[in-house]
C-alpha positions in Angstrom: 82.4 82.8 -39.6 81.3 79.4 -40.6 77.7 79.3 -41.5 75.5 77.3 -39.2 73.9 74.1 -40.9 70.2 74.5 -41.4 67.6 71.4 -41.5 65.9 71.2 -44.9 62.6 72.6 -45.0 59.8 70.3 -43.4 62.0 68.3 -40.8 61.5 69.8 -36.9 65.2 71.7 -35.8 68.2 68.5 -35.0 68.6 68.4 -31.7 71.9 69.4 -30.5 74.9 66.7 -30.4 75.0 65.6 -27.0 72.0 67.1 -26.1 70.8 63.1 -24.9 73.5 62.8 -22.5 73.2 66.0 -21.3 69.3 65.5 -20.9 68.5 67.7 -23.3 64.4 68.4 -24.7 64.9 65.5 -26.6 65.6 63.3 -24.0 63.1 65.1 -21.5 60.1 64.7 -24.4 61.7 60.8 -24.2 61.5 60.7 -28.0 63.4 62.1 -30.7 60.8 64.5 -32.6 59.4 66.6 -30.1 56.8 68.2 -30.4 55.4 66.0 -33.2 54.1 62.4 -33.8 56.8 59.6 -34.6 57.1 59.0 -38.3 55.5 56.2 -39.3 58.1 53.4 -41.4 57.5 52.3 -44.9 59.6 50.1 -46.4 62.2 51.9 -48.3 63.0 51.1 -52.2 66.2 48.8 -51.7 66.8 49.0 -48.2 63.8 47.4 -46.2 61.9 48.9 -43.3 63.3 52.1 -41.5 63.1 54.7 -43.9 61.0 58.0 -42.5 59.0 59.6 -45.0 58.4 63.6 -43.8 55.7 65.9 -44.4 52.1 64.6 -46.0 53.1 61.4 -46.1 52.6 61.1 -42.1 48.7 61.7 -42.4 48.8 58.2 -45.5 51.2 55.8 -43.6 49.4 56.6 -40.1 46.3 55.2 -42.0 47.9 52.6 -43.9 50.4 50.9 -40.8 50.1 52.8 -38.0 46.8 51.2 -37.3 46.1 49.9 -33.9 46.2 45.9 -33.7 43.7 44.1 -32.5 43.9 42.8 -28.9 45.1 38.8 -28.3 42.2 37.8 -26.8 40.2 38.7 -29.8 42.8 37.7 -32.2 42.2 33.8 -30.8 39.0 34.2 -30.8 38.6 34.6 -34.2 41.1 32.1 -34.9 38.8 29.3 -32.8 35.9 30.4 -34.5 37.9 29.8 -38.3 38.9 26.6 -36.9 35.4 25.4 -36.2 33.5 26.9 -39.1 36.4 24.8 -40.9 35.9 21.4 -38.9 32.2 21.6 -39.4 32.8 22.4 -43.2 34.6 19.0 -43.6 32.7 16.7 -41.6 30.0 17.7 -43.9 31.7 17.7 -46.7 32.9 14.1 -45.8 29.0 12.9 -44.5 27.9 13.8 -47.9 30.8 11.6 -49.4 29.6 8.4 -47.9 26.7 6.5 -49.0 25.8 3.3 -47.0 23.2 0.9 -48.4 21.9 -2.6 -48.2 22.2 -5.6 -49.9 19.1 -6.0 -52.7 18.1 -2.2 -52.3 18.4 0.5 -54.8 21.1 3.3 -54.4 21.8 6.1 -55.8 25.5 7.7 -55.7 25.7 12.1 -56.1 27.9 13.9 -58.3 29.0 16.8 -58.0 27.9 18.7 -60.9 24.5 19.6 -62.0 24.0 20.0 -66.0 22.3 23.8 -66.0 18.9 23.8 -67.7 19.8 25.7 -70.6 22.4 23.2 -71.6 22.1 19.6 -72.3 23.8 16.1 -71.6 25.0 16.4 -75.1 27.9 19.2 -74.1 29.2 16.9 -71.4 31.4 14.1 -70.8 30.7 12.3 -67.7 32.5 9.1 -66.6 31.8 7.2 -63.3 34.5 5.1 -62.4 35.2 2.5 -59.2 38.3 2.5 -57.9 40.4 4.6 -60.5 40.6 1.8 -62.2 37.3 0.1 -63.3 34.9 2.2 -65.5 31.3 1.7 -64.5 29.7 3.6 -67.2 30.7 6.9 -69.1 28.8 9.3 -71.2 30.0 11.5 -74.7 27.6 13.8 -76.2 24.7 12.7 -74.7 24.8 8.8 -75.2 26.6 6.1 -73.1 30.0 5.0 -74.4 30.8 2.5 -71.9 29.5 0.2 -69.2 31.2 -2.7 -66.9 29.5 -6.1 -67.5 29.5 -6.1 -63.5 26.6 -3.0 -64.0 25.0 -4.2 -66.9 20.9 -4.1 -66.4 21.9 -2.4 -62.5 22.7 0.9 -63.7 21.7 4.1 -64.8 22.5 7.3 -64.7 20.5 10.6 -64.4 20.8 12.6 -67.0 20.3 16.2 -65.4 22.0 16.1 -61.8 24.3 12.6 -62.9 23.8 10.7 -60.1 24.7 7.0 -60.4 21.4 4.7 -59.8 22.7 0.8 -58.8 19.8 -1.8 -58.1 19.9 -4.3 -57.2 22.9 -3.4 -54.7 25.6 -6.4 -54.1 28.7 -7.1 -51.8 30.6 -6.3 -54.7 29.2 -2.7 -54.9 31.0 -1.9 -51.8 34.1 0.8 -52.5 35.0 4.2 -53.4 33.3 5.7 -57.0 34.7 8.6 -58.8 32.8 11.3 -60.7 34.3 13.3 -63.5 32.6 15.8 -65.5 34.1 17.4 -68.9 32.2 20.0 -70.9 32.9 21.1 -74.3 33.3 24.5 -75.3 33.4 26.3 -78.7 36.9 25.5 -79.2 36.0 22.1 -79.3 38.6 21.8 -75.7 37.1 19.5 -73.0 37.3 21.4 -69.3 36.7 19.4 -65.9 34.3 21.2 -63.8 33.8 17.9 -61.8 36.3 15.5 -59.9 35.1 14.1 -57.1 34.8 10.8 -55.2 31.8 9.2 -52.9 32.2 5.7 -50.8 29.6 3.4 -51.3 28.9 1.0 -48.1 27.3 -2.0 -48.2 25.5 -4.1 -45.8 23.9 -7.5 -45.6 22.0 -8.8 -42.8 23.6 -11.5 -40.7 20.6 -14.5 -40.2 19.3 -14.6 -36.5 21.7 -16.3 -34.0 21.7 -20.7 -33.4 22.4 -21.5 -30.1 23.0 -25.4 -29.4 24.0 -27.2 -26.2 25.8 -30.2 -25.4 26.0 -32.2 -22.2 29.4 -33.5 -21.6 29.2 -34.2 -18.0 26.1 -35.0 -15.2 26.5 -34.9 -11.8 24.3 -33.3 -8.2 26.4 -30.6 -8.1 26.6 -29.4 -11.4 25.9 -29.5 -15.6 28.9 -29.4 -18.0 28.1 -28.4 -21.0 29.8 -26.7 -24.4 27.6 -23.9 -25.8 27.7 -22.9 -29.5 26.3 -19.8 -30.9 26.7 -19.5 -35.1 25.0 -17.0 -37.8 25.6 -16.3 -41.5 25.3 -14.3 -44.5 26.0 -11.3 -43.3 28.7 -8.4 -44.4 30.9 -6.5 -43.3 33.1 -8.5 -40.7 31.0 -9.0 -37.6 31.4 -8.6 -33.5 30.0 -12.2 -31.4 29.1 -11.5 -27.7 27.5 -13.6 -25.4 26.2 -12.7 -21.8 24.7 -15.2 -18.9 21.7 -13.6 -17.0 22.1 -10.2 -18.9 26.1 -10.2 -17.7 28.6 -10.4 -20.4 30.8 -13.5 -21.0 34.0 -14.6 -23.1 34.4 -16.9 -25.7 36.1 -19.9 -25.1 36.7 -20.0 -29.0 35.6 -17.6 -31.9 36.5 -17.5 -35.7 34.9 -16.0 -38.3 35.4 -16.8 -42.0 37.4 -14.3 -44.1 36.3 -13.0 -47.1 36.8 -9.1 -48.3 34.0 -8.8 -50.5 32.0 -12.0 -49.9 29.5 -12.9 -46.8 30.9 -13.8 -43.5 30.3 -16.8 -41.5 30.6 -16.3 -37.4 30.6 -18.9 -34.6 31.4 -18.9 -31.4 32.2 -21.7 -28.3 32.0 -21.5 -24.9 32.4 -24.0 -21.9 30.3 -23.6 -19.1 29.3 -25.5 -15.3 25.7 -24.4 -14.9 25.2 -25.0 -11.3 21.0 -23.8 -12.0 19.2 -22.8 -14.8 20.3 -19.7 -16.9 19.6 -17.6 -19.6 22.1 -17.9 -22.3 21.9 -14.6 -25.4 24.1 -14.7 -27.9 24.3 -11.7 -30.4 26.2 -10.9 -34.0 26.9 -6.9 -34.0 27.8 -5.3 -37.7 27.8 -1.8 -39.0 25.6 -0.2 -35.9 23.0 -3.3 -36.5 22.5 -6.6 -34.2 21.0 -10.1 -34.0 20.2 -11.7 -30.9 19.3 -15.1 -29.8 18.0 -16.5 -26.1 18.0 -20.1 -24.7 17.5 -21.2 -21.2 20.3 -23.5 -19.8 18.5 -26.0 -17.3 21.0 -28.0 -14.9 19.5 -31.1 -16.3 20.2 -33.7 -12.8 18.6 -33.1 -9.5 19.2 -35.7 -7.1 18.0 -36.1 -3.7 20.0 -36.5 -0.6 19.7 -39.9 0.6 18.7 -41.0 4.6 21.9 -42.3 6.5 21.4 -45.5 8.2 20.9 -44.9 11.9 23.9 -46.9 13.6 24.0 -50.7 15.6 23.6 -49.0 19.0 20.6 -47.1 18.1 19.1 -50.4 16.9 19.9 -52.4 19.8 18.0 -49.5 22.4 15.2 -49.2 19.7 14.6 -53.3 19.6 14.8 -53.2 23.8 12.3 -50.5 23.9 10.3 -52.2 21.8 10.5 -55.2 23.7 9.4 -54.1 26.3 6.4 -52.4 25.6 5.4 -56.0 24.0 6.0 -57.5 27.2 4.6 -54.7 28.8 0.8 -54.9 26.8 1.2 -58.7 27.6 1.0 -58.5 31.3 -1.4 -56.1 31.4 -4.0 -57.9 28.9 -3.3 -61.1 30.7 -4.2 -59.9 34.8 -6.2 -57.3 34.6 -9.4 -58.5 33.2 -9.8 -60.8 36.6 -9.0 -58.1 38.7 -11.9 -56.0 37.2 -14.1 -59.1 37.4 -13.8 -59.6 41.2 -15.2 -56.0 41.7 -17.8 -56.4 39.4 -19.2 -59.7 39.3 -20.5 -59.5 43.2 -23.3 -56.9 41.8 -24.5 -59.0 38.9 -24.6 -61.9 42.1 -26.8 -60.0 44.1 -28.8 -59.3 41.3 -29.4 -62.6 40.4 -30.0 -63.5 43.7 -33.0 -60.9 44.3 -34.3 -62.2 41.0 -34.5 -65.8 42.3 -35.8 -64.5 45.6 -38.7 -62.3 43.4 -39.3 -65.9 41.9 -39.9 -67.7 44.8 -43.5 -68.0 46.1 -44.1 -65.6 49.5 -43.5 -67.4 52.6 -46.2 -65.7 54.8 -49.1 -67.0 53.1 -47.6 -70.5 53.9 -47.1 -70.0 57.5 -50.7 -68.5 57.4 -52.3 -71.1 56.1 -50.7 -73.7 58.2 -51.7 -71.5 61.4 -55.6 -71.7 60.1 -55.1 -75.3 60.1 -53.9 -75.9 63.6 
């Protein structure tokens, strides 16, 4: 008889050929080592992942691969979190790269080494450059090598944290500067431990807004006029606005003059009817800062509505009804006075006549007398 084949020592029995068809254990356990955990895959010298390693190893690779992963969820959170920490690590990075200053101040640029206070300037090289291409001042063994006529008597440098001191800052200041720092060691071979840029941005203050107007045209209903608003001096390139009664308007016409590193000129037209009196504000807006100027625009012709004639008919029954209250006042000045005198005068008559009766001597006293005497 043909000897049965045996598994080598350590594997678990082979299942019987055809024993998954036939829904053997194997396929009732529903995986092929019953029994026992699932060997863990390594990759296999030569021949990539799928090789089983038996016995002790199961305990090592379980630790080493058959780890459980970590859930989705947690897996982007993480990855959000890296992704912020990373956003707020550059913008940081980047505020402490720019350097904004103003015209006639003093500045001073960082670097971004620091000398160690057991060492001395004199192991360094440092070099501060504008642009990659103009050298602003550089530094060997502890005393200045070089310096741009543009910086001389505006610069220095410090000589323990190297930052670059510029005053009086100009428009010409404005750009990108370049630190680089060399130190010498024993084997007399320079190392950079410093390479790093800063942006220096300059400002200059724009003068305070001139408004002017200019009457081109009069009338009742309304004042022409052409506004102009103009300032100077000022850097980088600026915004003009303008607004009527706090509302914003459009300029008819704007330029500004160009210039990269010099002060800009701005002006600024504008056409306008002014039907009453507004308030014009015209403002010059550069680098976050502002300059504003108001004027009152007075409609400078008020006229007054003049009387229409009245018309010839209006005349004619006006001059008839005046007529005829004249005539009217006539008549009555002219016959009433002797109608009031016949009904007055008879009184003053009888009065007159009592007087002269009062006057007269008393009859009786005649008549009595002449009776004695007959």
């Amino acid at each position: 008889m043909r000897p049965s084949a045996r598994p080598p020592p350590g594997l678990p029995p082979r299942a019987p050929a055809g024993s998954e068809r036939l829904g053997g254990p194997a396929a009732g356990a529903g995986r092929p080592w019953p029994g026992a955990e699932p060997p863990c895959l390594l990759p296999a010298s030569g021949s990539g992942l799928g090789a089983a390693r038996p016995g002790s190893s199961h305990r090592s690779c379980r630790k080493m691969a058959c780890l459980p992963a970590a859930p989705p969820a947690l897996r982007r959170c993480l990855g959000l979190g890296l992704f912020v920490l990373l956003c707020l690590s550059l913008g940081y990075a980047l505020e402490k790269k720019v350097v904004k200053s103003k015209v006639g101040e003093k500045v001073g640029l960082p670097c971004c080494h620091e000398i160690p206070s057991s060492e001395s300037l004199h192991s360094y090289r440092v070099y501060w450059q504008k642009n990659t291409t103009e050298v602003v001042l550089a530094y060997a063994e502890g005393k200045m090598i070089s310096k741009h006529k543009q910086y001389v008597n505006r610069t220095e440098m410090d000589a323990r944290n190297l930052t670059l001191w510029i005053s009086p800052v100009e428009i010409l200041d404005n750009g990108s500067y370049q630190c680089i720092v060399q130190h010498r060691r024993l084997s007399q071979n320079s190392v950079v431990v410093c390479d790093e840029s800063v942006t220096l941005f300059v400002t200059a203050d724009f003068s305070k807004p001139n408004i002017t107007a200019e009457v081109l045209a009069d009338s009742c209903e309304s004042t022409e006029m052409v506004v102009r608003c103009s300032s100077y001096g000022g850097f980088p390139k600026p915004k003009l606005s303008g607004a009527l009664d706090n509302e914003s308007t459009a300029w008819n016409a704007s330029w500004v003059s160009e210039s990269s590193l010099r002060a800009y000129n701005v002006t600024g037209k504008l056409w306008l009817n002014v039907t009453k009196d507004i308030s014009f504000t015209c403002s010059v807006e550069y680098n976050g800062f502002a300059e504003s100027t108001s004027l009152l625009l007075r409609k400078t012709k008020e006229c007054v509505v003049p009387t229409v004639p009245p018309s010839y008919n209006v005349i004619t029954a006006s001059s008839i009804i005046i007529i005829t209250f004249l005539l009217a006042i006539t008549l009555a000045a002219r016959y009433l006075p002797r109608h009031v005198c016949s009904h007055c005068c008879k009184p003053q008559d009888s009065v007159e006549e009592g007087v002269k009766e009062c006057m007269k001597p008393p009859v009786s006293s005649k008549v009595t007398s002449e009776t004695s005497s007959v």
